[in-house]
N, C-alpha and C positions, 0 to 999 in steps of 0.2 A: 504493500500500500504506500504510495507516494506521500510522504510529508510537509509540510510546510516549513522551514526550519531557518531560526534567528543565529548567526553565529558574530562573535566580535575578536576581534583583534587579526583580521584575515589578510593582511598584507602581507605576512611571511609567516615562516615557522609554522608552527602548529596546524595554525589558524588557516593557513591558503591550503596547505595540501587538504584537510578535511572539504573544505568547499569544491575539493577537483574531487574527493573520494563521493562527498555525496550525492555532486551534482550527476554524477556518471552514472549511479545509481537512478536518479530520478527526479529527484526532488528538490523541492525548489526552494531558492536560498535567498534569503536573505543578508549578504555580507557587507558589517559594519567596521570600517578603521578609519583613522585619519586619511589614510593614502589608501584611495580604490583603484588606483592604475593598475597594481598586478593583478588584483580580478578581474577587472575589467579587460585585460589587454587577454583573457582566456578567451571571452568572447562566448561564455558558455550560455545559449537560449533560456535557460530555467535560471538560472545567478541574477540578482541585480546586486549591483555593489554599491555602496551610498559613501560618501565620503562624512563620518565622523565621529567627531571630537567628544569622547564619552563623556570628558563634565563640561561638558555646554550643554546647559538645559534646554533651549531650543533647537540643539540639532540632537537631542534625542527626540524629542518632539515630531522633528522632521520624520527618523525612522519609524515612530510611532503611527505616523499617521499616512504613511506608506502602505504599512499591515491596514490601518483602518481601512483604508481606498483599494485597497491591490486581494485582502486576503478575508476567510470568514472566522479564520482563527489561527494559531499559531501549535504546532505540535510539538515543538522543539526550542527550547532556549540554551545556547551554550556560551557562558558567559568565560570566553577566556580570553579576553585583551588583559594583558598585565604590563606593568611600569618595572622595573627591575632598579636596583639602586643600593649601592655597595661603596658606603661611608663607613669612615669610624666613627663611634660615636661622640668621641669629643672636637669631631671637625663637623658635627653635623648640623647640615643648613636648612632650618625648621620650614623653608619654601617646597624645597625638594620633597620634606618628609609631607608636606602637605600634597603633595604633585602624584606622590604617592598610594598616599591613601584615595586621591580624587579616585584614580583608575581604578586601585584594586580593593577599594571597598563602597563607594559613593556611588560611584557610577554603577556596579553592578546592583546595590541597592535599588535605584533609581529606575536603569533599565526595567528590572525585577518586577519593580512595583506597576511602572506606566505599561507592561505587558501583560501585566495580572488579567486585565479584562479580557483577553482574547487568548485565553489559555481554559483546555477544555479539562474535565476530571480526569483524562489518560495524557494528559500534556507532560514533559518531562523538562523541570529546568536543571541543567547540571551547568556546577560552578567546576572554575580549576585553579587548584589551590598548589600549592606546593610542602613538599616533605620537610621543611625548614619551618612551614606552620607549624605541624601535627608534633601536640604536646610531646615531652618526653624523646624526642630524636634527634640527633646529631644535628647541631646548630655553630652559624662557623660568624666568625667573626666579620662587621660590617654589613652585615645584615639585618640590624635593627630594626627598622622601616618593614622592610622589604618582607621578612618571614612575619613579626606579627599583623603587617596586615592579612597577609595571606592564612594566620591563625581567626582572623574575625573574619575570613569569609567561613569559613568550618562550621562556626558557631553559629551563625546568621542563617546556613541551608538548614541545620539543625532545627533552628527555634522555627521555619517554615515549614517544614514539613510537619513538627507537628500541632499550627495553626490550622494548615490547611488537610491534616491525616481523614478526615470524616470524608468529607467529598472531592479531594485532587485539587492542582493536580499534583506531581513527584514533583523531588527536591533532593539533591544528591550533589557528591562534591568527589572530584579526585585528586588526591594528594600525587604530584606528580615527583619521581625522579628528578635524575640529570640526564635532559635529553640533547641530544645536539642539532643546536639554534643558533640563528647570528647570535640571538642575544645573549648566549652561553658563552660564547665565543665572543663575546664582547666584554664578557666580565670576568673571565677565566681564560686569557690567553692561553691558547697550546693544550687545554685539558680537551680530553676525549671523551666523550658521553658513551655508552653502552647500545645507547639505542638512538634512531634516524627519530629524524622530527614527520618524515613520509610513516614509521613504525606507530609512533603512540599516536597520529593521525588517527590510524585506522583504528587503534584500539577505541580511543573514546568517540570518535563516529558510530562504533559497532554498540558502544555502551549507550550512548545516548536516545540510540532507538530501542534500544531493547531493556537496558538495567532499570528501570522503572517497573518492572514486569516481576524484577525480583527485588527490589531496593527501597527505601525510604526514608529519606534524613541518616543517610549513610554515610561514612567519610572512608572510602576506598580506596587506600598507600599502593602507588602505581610507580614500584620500584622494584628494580631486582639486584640491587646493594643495598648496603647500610653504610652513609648514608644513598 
């Protein structure tokens, strides 16, 4: 069955291979980043790609109201655009830490919310959180910002799921690995990740339409090291 599906952060990494995995499949997407030229330059008939800016509240508005005009509901919400940011903590610039949390906790809030209406009780929003949140795990230095916001995304699919556990829709979160990304590769020179950013594509595209079916208010460590 074709989906309707909202994804963010699709201009690289993750985020653009899922949009070639699922539009190939079918289904039609919705992809949101600041820069829509590489979706856009796919050229795929079922993709639109919107150009934006997650804490701009009127260009979330925009893609809101895209789904209002274009769609009758939304099956799928994957909220993974992330801000990455690798300070020490006594050189740290309370702008940046703000800049931070805007993307990976505000904005997904926000999206979240202005979506809520056109989300049905089999609807599936899955957040992507990283293994640097999830209490209790190898946590490295200069990451202050950066892992606990990604710790209040954990807790926020959490306290959603079960708000909404009686009548839907899902709410689920993947605590991700070290996957290789520019943006891994921007903040780890030279380090090697274990897995392709085309690899965990396909896992949470697969999860996304399906893990709803067994999951709810779950935080799911999507690693094969420690950390």
């Amino acid at each position: 069955m074709k989906k309707n599906i909202v994804i963010t952060g699709t201009s690289r990494g993750i985020g653009f291979e899922m949009v070639k995995l699922l539009a190939q499949q079918g289904h039609q997407i919705l992809a949101l980043s600041r820069n829509e030229k590489p979706v856009t330059n796919l050229k795929l008939p079922n993709v639109t790609a919107l150009s934006c800016d997650l804490g701009d509240e009127k260009e979330i508005k925009k893609a809101v109201n895209y789904v209002k005009q274009n769609w009758e509901a939304v099956d799928v919400l994957i909220n993974n655009a992330g801000f990455f940011l690798k300070q020490d903590f006594a050189g740290t610039k309370m702008k940046d830490v703000k800049q931070v949390y805007e993307v990976n906790v505000f904005s997904v809030f926000n999206l979240t919310h202005q979506i809520l209406p056109y989300l049905k009780a089999n609807s599936h929003v899955l957040n992507i959180s990283s293994m640097g949140g999830v209490q209790g795990s190898v946590k490295f230095p200069g990451l202050a910002a950066y892992s606990s916001s990604k710790a209040a995304i954990i807790t926020f699919t959490e306290l959603l799921a079960e708000e909404y556990k009686e009548n839907g829709p899902s709410f689920n979160v993947l605590a991700l690995g070290a996957v290789q990304t520019e943006m891994l590769a921007e903040a780890f020179p030279g380090f090697e990740a274990p897995v392709s950013a085309e690899e965990m594509g396909s896992y949470i595209a697969n999860f996304a339409l399906t893990g709803h079916q067994f999951y709810n208010g779950k935080l799911l460590q999507v690693s094969n090291s420690t950390p």
